[in-house]
Biotite code that builds the C-alpha atoms (Angstrom):
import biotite.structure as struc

atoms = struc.array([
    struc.Atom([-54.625, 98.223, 60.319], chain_id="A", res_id=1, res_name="UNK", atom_name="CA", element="C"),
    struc.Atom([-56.736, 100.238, 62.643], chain_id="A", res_id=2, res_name="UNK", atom_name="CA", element="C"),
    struc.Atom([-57.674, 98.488, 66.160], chain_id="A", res_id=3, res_name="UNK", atom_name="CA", element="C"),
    struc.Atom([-61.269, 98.486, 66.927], chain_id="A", res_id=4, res_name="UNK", atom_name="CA", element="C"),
    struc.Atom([-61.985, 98.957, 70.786], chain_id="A", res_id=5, res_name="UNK", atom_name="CA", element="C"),
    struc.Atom([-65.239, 97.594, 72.653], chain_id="A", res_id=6, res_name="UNK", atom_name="CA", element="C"),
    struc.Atom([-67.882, 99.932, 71.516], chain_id="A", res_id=7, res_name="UNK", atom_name="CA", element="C"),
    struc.Atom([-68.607, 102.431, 74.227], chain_id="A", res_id=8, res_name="UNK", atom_name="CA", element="C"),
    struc.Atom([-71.702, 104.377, 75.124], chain_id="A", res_id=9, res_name="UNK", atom_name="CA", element="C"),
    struc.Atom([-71.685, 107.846, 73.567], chain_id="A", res_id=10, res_name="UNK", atom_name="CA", element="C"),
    struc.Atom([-74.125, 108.752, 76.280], chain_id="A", res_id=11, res_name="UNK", atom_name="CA", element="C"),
    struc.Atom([-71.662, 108.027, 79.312], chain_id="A", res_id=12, res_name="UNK", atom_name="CA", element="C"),
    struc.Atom([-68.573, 108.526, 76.951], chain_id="A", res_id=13, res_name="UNK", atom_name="CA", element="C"),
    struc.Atom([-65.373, 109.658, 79.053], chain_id="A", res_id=14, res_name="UNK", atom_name="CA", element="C"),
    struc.Atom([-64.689, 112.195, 76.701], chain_id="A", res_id=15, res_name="UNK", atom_name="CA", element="C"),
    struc.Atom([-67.619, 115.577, 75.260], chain_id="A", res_id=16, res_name="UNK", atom_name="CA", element="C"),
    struc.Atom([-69.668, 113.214, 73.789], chain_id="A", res_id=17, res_name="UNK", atom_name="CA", element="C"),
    struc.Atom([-71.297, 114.118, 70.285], chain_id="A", res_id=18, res_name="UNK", atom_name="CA", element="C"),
    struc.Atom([-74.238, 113.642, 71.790], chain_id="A", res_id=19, res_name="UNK", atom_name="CA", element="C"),
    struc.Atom([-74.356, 116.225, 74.243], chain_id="A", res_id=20, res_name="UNK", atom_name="CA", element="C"),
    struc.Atom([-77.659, 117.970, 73.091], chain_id="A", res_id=21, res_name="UNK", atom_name="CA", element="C"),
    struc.Atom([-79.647, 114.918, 71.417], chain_id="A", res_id=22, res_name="UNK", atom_name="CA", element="C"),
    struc.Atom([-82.448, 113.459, 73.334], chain_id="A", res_id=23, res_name="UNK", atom_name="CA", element="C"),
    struc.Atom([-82.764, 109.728, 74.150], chain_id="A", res_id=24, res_name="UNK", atom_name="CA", element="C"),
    struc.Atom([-83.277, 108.280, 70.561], chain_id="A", res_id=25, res_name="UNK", atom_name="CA", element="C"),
    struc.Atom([-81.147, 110.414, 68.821], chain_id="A", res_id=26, res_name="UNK", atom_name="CA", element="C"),
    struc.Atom([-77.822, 109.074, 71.143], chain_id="A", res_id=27, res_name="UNK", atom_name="CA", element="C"),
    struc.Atom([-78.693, 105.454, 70.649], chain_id="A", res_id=28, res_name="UNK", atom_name="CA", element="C"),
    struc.Atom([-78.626, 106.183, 66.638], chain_id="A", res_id=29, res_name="UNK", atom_name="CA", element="C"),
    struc.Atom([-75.456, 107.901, 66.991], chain_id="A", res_id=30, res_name="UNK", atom_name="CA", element="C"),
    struc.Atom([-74.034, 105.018, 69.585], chain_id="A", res_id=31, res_name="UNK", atom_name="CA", element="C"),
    struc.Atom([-75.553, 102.434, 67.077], chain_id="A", res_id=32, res_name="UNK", atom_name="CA", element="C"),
    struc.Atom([-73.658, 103.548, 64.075], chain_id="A", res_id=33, res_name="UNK", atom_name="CA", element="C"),
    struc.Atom([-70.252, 104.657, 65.887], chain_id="A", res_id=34, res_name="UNK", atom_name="CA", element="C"),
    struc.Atom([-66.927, 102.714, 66.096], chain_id="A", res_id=35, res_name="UNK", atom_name="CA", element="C"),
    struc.Atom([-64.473, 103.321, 68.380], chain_id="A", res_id=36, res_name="UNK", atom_name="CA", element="C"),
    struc.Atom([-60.717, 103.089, 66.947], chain_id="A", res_id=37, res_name="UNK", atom_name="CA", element="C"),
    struc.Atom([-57.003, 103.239, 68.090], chain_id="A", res_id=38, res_name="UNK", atom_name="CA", element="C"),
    struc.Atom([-55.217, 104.751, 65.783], chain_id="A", res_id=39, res_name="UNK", atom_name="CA", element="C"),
    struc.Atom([-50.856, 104.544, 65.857], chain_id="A", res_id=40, res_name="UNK", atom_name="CA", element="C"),
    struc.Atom([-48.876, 107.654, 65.549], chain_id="A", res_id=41, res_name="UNK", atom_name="CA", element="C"),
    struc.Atom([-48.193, 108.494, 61.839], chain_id="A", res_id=42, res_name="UNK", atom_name="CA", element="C"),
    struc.Atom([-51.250, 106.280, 60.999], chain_id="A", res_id=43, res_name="UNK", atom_name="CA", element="C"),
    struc.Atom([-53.192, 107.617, 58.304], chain_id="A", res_id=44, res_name="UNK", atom_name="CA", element="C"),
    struc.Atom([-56.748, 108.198, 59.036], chain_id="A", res_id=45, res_name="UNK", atom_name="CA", element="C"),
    struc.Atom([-58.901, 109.352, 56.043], chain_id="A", res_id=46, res_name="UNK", atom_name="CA", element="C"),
    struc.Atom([-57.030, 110.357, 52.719], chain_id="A", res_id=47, res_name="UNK", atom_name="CA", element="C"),
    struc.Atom([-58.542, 112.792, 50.131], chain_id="A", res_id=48, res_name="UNK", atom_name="CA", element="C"),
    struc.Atom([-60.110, 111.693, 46.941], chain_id="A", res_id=49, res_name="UNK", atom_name="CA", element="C"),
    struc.Atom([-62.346, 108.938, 48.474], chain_id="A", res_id=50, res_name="UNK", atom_name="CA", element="C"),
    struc.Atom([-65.789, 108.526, 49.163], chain_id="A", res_id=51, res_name="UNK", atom_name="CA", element="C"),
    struc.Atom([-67.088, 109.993, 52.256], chain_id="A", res_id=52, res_name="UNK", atom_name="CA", element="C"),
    struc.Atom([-69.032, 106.932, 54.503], chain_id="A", res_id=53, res_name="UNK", atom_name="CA", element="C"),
    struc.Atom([-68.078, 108.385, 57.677], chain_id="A", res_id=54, res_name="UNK", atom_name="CA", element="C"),
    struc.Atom([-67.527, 111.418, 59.671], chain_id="A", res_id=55, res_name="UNK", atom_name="CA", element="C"),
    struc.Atom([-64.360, 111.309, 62.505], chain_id="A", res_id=56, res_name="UNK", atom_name="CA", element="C"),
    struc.Atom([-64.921, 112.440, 65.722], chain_id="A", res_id=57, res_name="UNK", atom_name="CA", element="C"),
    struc.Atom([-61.436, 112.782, 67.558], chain_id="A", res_id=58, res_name="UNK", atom_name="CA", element="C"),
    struc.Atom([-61.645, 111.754, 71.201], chain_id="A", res_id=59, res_name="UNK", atom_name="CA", element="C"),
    struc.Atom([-57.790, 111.632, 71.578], chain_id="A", res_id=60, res_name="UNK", atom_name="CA", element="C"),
    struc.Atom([-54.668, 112.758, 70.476], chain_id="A", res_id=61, res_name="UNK", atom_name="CA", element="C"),
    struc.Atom([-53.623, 115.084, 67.470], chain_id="A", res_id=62, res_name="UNK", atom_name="CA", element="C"),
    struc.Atom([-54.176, 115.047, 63.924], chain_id="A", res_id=63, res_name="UNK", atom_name="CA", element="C"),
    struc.Atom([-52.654, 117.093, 61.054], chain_id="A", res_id=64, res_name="UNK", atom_name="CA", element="C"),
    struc.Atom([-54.948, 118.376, 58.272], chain_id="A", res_id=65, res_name="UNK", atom_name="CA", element="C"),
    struc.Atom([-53.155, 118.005, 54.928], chain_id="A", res_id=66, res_name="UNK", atom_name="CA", element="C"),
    struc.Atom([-53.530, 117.658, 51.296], chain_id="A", res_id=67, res_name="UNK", atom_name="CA", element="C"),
    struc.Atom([-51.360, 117.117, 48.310], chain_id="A", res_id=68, res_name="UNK", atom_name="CA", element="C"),
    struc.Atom([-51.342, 119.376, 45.282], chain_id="A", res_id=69, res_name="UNK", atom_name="CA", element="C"),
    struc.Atom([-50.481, 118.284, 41.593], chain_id="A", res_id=70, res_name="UNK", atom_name="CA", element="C"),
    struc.Atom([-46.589, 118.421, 42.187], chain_id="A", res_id=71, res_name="UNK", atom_name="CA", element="C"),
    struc.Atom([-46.958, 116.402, 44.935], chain_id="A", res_id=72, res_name="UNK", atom_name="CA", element="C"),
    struc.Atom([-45.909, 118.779, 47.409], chain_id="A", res_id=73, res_name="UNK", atom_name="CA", element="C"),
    struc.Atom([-47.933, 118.754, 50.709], chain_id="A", res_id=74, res_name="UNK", atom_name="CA", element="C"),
    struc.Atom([-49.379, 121.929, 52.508], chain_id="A", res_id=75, res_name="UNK", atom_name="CA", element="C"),
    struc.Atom([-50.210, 120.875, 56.103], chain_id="A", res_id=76, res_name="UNK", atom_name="CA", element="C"),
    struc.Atom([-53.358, 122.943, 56.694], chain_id="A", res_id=77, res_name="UNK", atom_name="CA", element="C"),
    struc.Atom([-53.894, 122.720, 60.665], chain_id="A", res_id=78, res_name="UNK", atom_name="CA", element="C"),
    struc.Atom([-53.594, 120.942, 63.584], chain_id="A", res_id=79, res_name="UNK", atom_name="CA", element="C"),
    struc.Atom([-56.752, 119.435, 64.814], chain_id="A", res_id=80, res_name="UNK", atom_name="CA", element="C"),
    struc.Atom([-56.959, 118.526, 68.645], chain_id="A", res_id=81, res_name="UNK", atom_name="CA", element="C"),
    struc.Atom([-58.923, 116.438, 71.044], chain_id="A", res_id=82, res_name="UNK", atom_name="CA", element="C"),
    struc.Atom([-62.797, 116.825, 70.666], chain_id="A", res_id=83, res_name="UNK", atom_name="CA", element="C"),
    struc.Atom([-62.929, 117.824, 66.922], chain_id="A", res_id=84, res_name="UNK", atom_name="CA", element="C"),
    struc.Atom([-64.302, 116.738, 63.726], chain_id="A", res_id=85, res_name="UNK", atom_name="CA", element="C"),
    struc.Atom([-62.380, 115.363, 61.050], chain_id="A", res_id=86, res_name="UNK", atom_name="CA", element="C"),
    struc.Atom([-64.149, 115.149, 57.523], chain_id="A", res_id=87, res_name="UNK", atom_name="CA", element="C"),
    struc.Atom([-66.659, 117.830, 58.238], chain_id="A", res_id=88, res_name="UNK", atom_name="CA", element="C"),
    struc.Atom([-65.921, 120.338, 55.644], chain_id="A", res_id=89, res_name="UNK", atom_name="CA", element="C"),
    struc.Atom([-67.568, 117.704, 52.916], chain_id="A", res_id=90, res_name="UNK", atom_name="CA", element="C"),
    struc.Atom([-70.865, 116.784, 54.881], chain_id="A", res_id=91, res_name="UNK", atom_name="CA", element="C"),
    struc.Atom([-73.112, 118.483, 52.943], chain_id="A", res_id=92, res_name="UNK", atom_name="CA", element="C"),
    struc.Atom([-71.435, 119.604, 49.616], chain_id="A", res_id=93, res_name="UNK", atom_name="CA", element="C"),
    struc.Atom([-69.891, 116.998, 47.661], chain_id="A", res_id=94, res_name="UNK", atom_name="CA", element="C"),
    struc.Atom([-69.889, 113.171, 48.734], chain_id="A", res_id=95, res_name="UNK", atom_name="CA", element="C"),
    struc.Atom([-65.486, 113.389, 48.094], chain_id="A", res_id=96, res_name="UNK", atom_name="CA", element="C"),
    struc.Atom([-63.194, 113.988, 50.905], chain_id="A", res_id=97, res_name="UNK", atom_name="CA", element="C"),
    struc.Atom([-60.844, 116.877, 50.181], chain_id="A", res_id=98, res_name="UNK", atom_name="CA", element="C"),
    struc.Atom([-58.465, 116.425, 53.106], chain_id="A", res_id=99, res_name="UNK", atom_name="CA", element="C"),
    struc.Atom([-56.064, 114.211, 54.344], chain_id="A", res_id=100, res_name="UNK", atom_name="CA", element="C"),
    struc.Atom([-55.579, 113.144, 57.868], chain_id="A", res_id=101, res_name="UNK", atom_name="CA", element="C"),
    struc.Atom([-52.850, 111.195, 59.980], chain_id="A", res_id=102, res_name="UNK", atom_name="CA", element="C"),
    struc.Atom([-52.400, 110.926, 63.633], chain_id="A", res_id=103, res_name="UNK", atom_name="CA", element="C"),
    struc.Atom([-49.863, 113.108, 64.983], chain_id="A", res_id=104, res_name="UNK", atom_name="CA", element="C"),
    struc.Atom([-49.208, 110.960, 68.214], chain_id="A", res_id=105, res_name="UNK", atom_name="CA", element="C"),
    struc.Atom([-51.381, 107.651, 69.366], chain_id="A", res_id=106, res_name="UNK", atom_name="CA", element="C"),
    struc.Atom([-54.791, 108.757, 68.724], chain_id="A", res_id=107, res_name="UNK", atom_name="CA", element="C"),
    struc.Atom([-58.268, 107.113, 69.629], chain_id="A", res_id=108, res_name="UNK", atom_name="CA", element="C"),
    struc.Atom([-61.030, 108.752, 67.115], chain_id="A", res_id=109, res_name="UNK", atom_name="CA", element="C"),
    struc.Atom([-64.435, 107.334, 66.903], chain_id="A", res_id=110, res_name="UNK", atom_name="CA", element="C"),
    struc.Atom([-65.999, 106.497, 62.954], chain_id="A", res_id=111, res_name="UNK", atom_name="CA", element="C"),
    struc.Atom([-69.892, 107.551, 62.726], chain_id="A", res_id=112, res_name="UNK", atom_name="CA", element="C"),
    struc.Atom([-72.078, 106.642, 59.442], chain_id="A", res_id=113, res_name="UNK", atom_name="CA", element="C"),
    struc.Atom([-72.942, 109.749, 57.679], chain_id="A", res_id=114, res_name="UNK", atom_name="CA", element="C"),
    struc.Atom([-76.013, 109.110, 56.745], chain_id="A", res_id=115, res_name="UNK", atom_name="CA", element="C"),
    struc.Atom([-76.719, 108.351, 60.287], chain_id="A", res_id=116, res_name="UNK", atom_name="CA", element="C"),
    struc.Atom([-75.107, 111.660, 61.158], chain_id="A", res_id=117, res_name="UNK", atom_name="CA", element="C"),
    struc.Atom([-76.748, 113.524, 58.581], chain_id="A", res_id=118, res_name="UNK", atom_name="CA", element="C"),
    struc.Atom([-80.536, 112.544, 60.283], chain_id="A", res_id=119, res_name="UNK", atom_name="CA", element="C"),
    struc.Atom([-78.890, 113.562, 63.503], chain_id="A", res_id=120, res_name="UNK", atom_name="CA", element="C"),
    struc.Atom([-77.941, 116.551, 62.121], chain_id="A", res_id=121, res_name="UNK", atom_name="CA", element="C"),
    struc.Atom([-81.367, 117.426, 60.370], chain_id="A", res_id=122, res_name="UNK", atom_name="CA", element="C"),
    struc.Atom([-83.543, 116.477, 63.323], chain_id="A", res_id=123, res_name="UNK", atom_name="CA", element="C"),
    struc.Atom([-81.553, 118.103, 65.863], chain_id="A", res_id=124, res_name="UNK", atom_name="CA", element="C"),
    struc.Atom([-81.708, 122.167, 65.685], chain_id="A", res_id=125, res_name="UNK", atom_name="CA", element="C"),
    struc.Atom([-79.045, 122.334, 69.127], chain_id="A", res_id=126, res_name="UNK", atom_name="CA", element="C"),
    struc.Atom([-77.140, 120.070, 67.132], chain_id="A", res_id=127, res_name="UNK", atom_name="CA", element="C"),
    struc.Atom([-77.184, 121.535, 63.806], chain_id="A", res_id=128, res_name="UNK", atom_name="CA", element="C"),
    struc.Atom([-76.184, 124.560, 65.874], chain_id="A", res_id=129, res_name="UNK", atom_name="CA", element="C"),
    struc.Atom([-73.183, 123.101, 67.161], chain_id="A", res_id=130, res_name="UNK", atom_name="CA", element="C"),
    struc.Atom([-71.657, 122.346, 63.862], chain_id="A", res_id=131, res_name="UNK", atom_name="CA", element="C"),
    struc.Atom([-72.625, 125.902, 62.640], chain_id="A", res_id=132, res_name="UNK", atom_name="CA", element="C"),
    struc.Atom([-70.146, 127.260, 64.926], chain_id="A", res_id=133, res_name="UNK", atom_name="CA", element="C"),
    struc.Atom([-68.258, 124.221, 64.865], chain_id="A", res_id=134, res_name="UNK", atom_name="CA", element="C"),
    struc.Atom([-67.819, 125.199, 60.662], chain_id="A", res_id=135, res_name="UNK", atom_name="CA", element="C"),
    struc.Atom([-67.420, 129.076, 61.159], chain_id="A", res_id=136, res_name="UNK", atom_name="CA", element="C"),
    struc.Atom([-64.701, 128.879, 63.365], chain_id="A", res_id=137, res_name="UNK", atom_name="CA", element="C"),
    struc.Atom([-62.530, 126.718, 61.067], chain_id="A", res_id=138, res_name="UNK", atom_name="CA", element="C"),
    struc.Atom([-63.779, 129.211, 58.440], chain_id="A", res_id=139, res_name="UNK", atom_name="CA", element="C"),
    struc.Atom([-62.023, 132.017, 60.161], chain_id="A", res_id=140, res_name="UNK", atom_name="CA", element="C"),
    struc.Atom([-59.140, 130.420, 61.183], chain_id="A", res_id=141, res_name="UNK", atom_name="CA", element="C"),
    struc.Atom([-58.424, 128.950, 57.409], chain_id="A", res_id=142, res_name="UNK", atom_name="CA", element="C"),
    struc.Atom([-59.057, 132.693, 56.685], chain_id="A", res_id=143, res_name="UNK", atom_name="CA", element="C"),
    struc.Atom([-56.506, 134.237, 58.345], chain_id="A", res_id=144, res_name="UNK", atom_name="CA", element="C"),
    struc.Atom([-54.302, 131.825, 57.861], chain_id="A", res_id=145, res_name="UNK", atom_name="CA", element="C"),
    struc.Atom([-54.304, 132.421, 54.350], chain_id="A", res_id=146, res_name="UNK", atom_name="CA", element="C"),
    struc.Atom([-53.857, 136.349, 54.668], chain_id="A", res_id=147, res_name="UNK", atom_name="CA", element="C"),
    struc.Atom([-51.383, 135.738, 57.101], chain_id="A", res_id=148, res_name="UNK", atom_name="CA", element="C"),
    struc.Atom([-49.494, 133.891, 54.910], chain_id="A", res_id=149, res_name="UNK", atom_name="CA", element="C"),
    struc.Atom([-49.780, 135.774, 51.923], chain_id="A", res_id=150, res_name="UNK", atom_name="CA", element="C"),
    struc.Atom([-48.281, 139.131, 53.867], chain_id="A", res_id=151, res_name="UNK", atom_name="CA", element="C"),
    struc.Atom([-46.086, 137.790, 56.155], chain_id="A", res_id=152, res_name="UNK", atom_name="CA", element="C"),
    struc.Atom([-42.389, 136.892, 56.099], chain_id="A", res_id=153, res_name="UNK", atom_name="CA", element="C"),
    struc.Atom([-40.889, 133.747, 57.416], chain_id="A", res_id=154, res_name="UNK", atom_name="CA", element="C"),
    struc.Atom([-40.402, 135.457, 60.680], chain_id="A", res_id=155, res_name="UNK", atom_name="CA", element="C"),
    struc.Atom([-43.919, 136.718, 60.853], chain_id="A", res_id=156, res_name="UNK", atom_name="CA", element="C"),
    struc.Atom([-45.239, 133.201, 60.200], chain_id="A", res_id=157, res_name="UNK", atom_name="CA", element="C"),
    struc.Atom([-42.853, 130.962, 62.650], chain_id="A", res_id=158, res_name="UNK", atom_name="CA", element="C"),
    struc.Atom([-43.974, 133.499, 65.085], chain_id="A", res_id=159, res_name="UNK", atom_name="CA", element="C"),
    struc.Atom([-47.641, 132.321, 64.466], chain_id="A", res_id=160, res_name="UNK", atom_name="CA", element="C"),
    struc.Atom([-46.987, 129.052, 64.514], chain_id="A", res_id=161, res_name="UNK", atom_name="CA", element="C"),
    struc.Atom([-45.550, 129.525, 68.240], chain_id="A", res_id=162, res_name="UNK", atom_name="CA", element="C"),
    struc.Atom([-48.386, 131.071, 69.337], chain_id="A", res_id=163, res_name="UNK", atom_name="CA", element="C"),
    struc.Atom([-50.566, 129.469, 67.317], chain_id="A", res_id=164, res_name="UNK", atom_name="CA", element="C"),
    struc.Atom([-49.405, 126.285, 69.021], chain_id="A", res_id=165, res_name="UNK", atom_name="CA", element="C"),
    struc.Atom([-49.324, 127.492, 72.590], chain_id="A", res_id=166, res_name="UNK", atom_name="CA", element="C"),
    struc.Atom([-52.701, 129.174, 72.501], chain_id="A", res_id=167, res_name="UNK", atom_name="CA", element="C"),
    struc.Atom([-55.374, 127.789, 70.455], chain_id="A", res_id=168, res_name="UNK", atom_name="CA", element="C"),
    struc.Atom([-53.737, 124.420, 70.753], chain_id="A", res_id=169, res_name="UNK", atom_name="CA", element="C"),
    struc.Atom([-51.958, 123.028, 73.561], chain_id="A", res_id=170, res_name="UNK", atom_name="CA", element="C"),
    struc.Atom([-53.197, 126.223, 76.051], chain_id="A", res_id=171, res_name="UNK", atom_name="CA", element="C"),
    struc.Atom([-49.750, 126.600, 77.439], chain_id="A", res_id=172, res_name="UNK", atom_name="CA", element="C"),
    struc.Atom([-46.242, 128.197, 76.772], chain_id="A", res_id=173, res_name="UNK", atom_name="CA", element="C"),
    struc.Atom([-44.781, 125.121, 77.159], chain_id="A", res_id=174, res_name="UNK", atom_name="CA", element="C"),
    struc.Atom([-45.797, 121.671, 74.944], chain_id="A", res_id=175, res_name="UNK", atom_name="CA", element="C"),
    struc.Atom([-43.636, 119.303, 72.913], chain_id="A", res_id=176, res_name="UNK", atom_name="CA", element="C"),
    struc.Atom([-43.396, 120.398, 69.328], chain_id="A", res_id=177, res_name="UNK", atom_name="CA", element="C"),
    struc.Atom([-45.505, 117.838, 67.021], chain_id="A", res_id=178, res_name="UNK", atom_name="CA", element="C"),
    struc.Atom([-43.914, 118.791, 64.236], chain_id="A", res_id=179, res_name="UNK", atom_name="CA", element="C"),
    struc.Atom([-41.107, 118.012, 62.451], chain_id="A", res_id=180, res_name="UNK", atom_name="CA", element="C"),
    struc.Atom([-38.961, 121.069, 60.662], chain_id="A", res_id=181, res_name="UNK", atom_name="CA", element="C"),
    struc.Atom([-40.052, 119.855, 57.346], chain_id="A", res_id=182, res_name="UNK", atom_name="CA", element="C"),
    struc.Atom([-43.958, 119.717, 58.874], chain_id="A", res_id=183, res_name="UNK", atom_name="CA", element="C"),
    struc.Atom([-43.244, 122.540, 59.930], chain_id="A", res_id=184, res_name="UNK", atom_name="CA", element="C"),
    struc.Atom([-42.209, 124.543, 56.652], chain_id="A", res_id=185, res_name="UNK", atom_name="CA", element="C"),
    struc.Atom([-45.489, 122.706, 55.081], chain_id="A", res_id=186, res_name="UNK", atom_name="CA", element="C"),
    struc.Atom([-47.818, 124.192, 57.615], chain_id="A", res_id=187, res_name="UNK", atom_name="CA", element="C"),
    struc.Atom([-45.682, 127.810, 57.228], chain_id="A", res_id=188, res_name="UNK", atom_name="CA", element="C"),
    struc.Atom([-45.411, 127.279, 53.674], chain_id="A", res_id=189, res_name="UNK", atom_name="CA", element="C"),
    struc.Atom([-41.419, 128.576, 53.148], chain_id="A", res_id=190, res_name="UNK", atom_name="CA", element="C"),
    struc.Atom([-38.549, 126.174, 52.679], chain_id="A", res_id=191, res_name="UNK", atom_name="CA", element="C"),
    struc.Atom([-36.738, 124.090, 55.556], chain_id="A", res_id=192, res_name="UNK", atom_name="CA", element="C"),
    struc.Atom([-33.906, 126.094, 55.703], chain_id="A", res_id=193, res_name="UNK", atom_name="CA", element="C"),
    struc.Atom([-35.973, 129.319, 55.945], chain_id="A", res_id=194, res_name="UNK", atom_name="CA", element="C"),
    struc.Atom([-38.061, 127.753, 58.693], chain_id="A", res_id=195, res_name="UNK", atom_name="CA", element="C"),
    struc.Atom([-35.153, 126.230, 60.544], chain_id="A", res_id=196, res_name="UNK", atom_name="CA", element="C"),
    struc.Atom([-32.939, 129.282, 60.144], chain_id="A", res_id=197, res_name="UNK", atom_name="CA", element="C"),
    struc.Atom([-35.597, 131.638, 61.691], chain_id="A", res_id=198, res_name="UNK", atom_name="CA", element="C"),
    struc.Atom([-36.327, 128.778, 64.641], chain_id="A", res_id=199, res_name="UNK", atom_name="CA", element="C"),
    struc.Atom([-32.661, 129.109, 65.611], chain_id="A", res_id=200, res_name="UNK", atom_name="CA", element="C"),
    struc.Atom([-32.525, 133.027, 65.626], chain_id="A", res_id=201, res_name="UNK", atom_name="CA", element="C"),
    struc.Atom([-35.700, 133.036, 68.234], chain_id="A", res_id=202, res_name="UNK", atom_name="CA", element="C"),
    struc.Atom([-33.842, 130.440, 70.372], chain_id="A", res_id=203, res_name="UNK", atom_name="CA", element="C"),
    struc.Atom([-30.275, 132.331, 70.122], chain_id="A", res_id=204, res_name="UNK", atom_name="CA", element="C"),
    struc.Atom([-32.400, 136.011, 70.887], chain_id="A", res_id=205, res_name="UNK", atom_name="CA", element="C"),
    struc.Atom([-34.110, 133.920, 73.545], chain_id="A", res_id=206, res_name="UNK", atom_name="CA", element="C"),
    struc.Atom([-37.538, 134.045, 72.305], chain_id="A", res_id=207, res_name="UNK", atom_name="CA", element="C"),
    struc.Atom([-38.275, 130.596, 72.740], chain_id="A", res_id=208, res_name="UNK", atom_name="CA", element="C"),
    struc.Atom([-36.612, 127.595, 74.469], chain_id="A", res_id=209, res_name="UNK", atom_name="CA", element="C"),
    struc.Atom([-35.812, 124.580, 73.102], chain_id="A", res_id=210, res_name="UNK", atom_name="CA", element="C"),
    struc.Atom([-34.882, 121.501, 74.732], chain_id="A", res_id=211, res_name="UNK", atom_name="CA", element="C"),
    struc.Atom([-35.471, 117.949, 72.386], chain_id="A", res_id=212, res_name="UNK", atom_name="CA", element="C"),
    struc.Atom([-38.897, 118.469, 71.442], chain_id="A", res_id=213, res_name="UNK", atom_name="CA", element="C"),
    struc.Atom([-39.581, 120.725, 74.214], chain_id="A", res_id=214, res_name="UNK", atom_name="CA", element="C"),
    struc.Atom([-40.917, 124.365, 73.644], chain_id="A", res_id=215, res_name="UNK", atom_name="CA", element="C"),
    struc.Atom([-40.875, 126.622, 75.937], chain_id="A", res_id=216, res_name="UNK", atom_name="CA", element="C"),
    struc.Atom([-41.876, 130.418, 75.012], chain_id="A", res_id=217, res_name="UNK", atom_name="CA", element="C"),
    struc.Atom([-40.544, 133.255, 76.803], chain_id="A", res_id=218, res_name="UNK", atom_name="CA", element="C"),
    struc.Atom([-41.214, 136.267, 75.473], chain_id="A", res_id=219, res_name="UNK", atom_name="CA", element="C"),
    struc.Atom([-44.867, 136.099, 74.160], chain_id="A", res_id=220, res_name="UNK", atom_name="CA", element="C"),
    struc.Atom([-45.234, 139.950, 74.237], chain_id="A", res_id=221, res_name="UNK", atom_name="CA", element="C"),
    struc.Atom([-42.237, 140.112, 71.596], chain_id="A", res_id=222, res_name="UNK", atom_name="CA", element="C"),
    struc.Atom([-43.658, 136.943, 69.657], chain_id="A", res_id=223, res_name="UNK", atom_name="CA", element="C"),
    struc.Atom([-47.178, 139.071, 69.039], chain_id="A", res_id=224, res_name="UNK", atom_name="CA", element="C"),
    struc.Atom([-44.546, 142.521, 67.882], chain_id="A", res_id=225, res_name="UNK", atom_name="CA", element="C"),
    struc.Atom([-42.838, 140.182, 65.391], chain_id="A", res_id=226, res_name="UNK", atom_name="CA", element="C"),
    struc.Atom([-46.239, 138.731, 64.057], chain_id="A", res_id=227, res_name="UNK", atom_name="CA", element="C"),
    struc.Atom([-47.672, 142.104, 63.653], chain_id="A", res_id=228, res_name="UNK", atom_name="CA", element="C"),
    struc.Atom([-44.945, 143.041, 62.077], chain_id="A", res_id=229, res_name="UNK", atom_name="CA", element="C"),
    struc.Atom([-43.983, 140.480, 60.180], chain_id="A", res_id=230, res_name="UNK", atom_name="CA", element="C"),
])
């Protein structure tokens, strides 16, 4: 069960606050519908196929984006980090959550009514704004995923996934690996052994660095040749 904390005020809120561009009334709607929640690694957070009441801000921790297809294999879409939506894809379209979500690590993510969210949204033109670019960048980066890994071979991809990791996600060359090697063929989308077979040739050629769950890259420059070329 999730643990609900004290509620806090979104305008003082440690964290970026959703509220960043909303005038006076607009953060005491958003503060008056919000929930703060601790959330257990592994916990699931929102599955697909339900009703959408709230929209997921994440304030802490990380969160894998997943779904479930009809053979009941899972695809781990992305990894979502601190400051992020969770949820958003559906606001407007269809009132059904697509996704799947579950907490990497101890998370803290705060739960805001939608329709709360959605007069936010409408009043607010900064705001509105915000998601826009919010929404395009996922866009993209679901994009080229998928051409990625439609042309790439397993080397190409676990190279992406490195720097995938160390740039756009944990802005360093060195994090601990929040994956496991079967999360991490579901995010690549090859088999175990393929993933874990090509993780072991980078570490033998020296590529990367691996210690436990600690990553450390050291040849970036050859990590972008074998992505280009993969």
């Amino acid at each position: 069960m999730y643990t609900v904390k004290k509620k806090t005020n979104c305008a003082t809120c440690k964290f970026r606050p959703c509220s960043l561009v909303l005038d006076e009334k607009q953060t005491e709607l958003l503060n008056n519908n919000s929930s703060e929640v601790e959330i257990k690694k592994k916990e699931l957070i929102l599955r697909s196929g339900v009703h959408n009441s709230h929209i997921i801000f994440l304030k802490k921790g990380y969160v894998k984006e997943y779904f479930s297809g009809h053979s009941n294999k899972t695809k781990i879409l992305q990894i979502i980090k601190p400051n992020s939506y969770l949820g958003l894809h559906s606001l407007f379209g269809e009132d059904i959550n697509y996704y799947s979500y579950s907490a990497l690590e101890d998370a803290q993510v705060c739960f805001i009514n939608i329709d709360a969210f959605k007069s936010i949204v409408k009043e607010s033109a900064a705001f509105a704004y915000e998601l826009l670019v919010y929404v395009c960048k996922e866009s993209l980066y679901g994009s080229f995923k998928l051409i990625s890994q439609s042309q790439k071979n397993t080397n190409g991809r676990i190279a992406d996934l490195m720097l995938y990791l160390s740039e756009s996600i944990y802005n360093s060359n060195q994090f601990e690996m929040p994956l496991t090697r079967q999360e991490i063929s579901e995010i690549v989308g090859v088999s175990r052994e393929n993933a874990s077979r090509v993780i072991s040739k980078f570490r033998a050629d020296k590529i990367i660095q691996i210690n436990g769950k600690n990553i450390k890259i050291l040849k970036t420059d050859l990590l972008r040749k074998i992505s280009l070329k993969g």
